[in-house]
N, C-alpha and C positions, 0 to 999 in steps of 0.2 A: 542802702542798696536794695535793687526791690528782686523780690524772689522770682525764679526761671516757671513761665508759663510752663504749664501739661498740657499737653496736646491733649483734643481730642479722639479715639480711638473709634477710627471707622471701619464700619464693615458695610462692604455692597453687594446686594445680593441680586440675584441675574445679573453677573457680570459681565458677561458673553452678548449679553441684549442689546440692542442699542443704547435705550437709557441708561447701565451699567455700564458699556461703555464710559459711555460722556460724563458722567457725574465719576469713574478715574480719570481721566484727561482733564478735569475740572480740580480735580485732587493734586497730581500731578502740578499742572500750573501753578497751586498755591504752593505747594513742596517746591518749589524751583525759586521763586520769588518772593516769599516771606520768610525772612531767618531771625527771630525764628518762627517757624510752623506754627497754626494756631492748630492742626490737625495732623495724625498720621493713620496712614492706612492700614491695620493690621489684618484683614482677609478680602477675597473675591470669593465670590461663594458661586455656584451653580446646581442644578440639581443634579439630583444620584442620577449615573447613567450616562452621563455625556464625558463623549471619547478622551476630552482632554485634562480631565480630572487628572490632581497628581502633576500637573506639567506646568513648567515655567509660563506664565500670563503675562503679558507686557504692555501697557497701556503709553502713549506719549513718554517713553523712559522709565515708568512707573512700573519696577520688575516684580512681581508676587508669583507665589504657588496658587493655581486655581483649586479651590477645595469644596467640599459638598456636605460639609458638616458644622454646621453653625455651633449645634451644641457644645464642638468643642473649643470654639474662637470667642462666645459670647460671655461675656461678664457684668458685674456692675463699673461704672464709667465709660462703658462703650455704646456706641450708638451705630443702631442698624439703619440703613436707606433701602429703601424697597420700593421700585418702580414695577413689580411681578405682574401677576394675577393672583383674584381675591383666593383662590384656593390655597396657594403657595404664601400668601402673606399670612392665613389664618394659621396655617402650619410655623411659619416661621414667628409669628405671634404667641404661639406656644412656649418656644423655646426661649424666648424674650423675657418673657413674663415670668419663665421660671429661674433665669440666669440673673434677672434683676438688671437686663439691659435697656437704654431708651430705642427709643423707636420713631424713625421719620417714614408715615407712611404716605406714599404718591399712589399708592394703585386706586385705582375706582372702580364701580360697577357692583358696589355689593351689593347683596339683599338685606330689607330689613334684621333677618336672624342675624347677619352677617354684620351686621350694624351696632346689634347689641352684645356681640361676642368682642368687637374693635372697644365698644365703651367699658368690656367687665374689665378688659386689658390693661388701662389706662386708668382704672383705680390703683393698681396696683405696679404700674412705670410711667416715667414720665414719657409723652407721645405728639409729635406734630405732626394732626391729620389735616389735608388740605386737599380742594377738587383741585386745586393748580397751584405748583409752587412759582408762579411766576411773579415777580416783584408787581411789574407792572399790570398783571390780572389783579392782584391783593387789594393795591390802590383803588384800580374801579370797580371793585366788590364795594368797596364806601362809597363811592362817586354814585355808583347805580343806589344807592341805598336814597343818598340825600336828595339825589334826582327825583325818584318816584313820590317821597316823602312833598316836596315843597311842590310838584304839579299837577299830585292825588289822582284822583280818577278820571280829569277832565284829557288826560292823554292815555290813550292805548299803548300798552308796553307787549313787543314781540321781539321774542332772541333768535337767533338765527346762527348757527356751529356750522363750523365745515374741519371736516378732520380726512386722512387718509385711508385708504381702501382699507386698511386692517386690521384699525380700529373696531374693537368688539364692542361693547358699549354704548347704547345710543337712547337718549341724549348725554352729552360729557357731562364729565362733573363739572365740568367750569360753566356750561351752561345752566346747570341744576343751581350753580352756586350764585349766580347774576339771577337765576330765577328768585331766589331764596331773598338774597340782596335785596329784590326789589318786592316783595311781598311782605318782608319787615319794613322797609319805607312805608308801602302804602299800610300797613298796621294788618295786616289778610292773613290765612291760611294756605300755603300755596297748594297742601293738597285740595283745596276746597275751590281753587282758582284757576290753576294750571291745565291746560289745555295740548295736549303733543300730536303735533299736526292738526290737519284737516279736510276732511275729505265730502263732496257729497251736497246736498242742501243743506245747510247748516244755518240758516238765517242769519239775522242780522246779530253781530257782535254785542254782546253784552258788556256791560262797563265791568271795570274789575277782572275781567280775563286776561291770564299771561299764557301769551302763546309759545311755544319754543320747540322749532324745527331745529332737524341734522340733517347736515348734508356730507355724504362720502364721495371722495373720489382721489386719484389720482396720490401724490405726498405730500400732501397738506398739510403743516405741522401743528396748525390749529389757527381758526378764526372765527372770533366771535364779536357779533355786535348785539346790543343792546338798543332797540328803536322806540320810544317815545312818540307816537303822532297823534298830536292835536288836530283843529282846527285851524287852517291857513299856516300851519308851522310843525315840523318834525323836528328832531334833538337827536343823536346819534352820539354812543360809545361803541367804540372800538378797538380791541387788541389782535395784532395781528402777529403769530413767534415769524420769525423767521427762521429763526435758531435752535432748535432742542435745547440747546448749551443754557437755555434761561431757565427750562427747569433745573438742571444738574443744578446749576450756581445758585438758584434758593433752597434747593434738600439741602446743599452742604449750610449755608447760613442758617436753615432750620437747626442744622444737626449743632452748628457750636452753640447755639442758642440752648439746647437743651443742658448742655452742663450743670450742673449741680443743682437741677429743675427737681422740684419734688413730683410725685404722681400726680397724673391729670391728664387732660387734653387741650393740648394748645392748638393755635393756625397760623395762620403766616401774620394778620393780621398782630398775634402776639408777639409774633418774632420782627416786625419793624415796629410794633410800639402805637401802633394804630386803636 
């Protein structure tokens, strides 16, 4: 007879967010349709300050107390999701690291310091940092790798994001991340290659330059292409969300993936096995 799965022990922070939203109504969903659970929800977290601290949270059926205290929710075997800002994630990184919890972080936009304060973390718990949890962005993270690798230099590679008016951020991580992708392909430096925008006389294109524009507008959930153009011939990738609901549903496949994950830093790439 084989032994009763343990959930995993989730906690979402900016729960009130959108992204908090959706990544419980993604919880939810599993809790409704898998019996049993591979996951259970034990907090919504928000920060100190807001009105509804303290008060019944209800996500798609999913009933919790809204709370503002991680410190006292976090443990070892629980695993936090944090779609925030770097501010708030580097605080609630604190608290992670000292409770001995894992950690699925979605936020972007850090800065270097901020880069190396996420990697002291993650000696010390296990951690899936990713620019995008999206299944199908992970995939053509490799796609764009092998592309650039087998057509080298003889095609010019330009990315091109479009995200919504409120997006702080620019360029996304997911852009940064198909940059990266394709600068390990071509065997490069991308700080040594990368180009963001351009403006002006700027002469003729030099080989090896990855260029990568943003574009805001309107609620764009995100779109990014990857452009390859040669001589007589272009290559184009492309992911386009329709749905936020694609990030929720790989933090949570992030998050059960981390179970009994020793310290380190994983990505989504680890988390399907790529």
């Amino acid at each position: 007879m084989s032994s009763p799965v343990t959930p995993v022990e989730i906690i979402v922070l900016g729960a009130q967010g959108r992204m908090g939203r959706m990544v419980l109504s993604a919880c939810a969903k599993i809790l409704r349709e898998k019996n049993p659970s591979p996951l259970s929800v034990i907090a919504a977290i928000e920060s100190k300050g807001k009105p509804d601290i303290g008060q019944k949270f209800t996500v798609d059926g999913l009933e919790l107390i809204l709370g503002d205290s991680l410190e006292t929710v976090a443990k070892p075997g629980s695993v936090i999701i944090d779609f925030t800002v770097p501010e708030s994630s580097l605080s609630a990184l604190d608290v992670a690291e000292r409770k001995g919890a894992a950690y699925v972080l979605c936020t972007t936009g850090f800065t270097p310091e901020q880069k190396s304060r996420i990697e002291a973390a993650s000696r010390k718990i296990p951690m899936v940092q990713a620019p995008n949890m999206s299944i199908g962005v992970t995939v053509l993270f490799k796609v764009a790798e092998m592309v650039a690798k087998t057509l080298g230099e003889d095609f010019d590679v330009e990315i091109i994001e479009a995200h919504h008016n409120q997006k702080k951020d620019a360029p996304s991580g997911t852009a940064l991340g198909f940059a990266e992708a394709v600068a390990k392909g071509l065997d490069a430096s991308l700080d040594e290659v990368a180009v963001y925008g351009r403006r002006g006389l700027i002469g003729a294109r030099p080989k090896g330059e990855i260029g990568i524009h943003a574009v805001r507008g309107g609620d764009i959930a995100g779109d990014h292409t990857v452009l390859f153009a040669g001589d007589g011939e272009r290559v184009e990738l492309r992911h386009v969300a329709h749905d936020r609901r694609i990030f929720a549903n790989g933090a949570i496949r992030a998050a059960l993936f981390l179970k009994g994950k020793p310290p380190g830093t994983y990505n989504m790439m680890d988390v399907l096995g790529l």
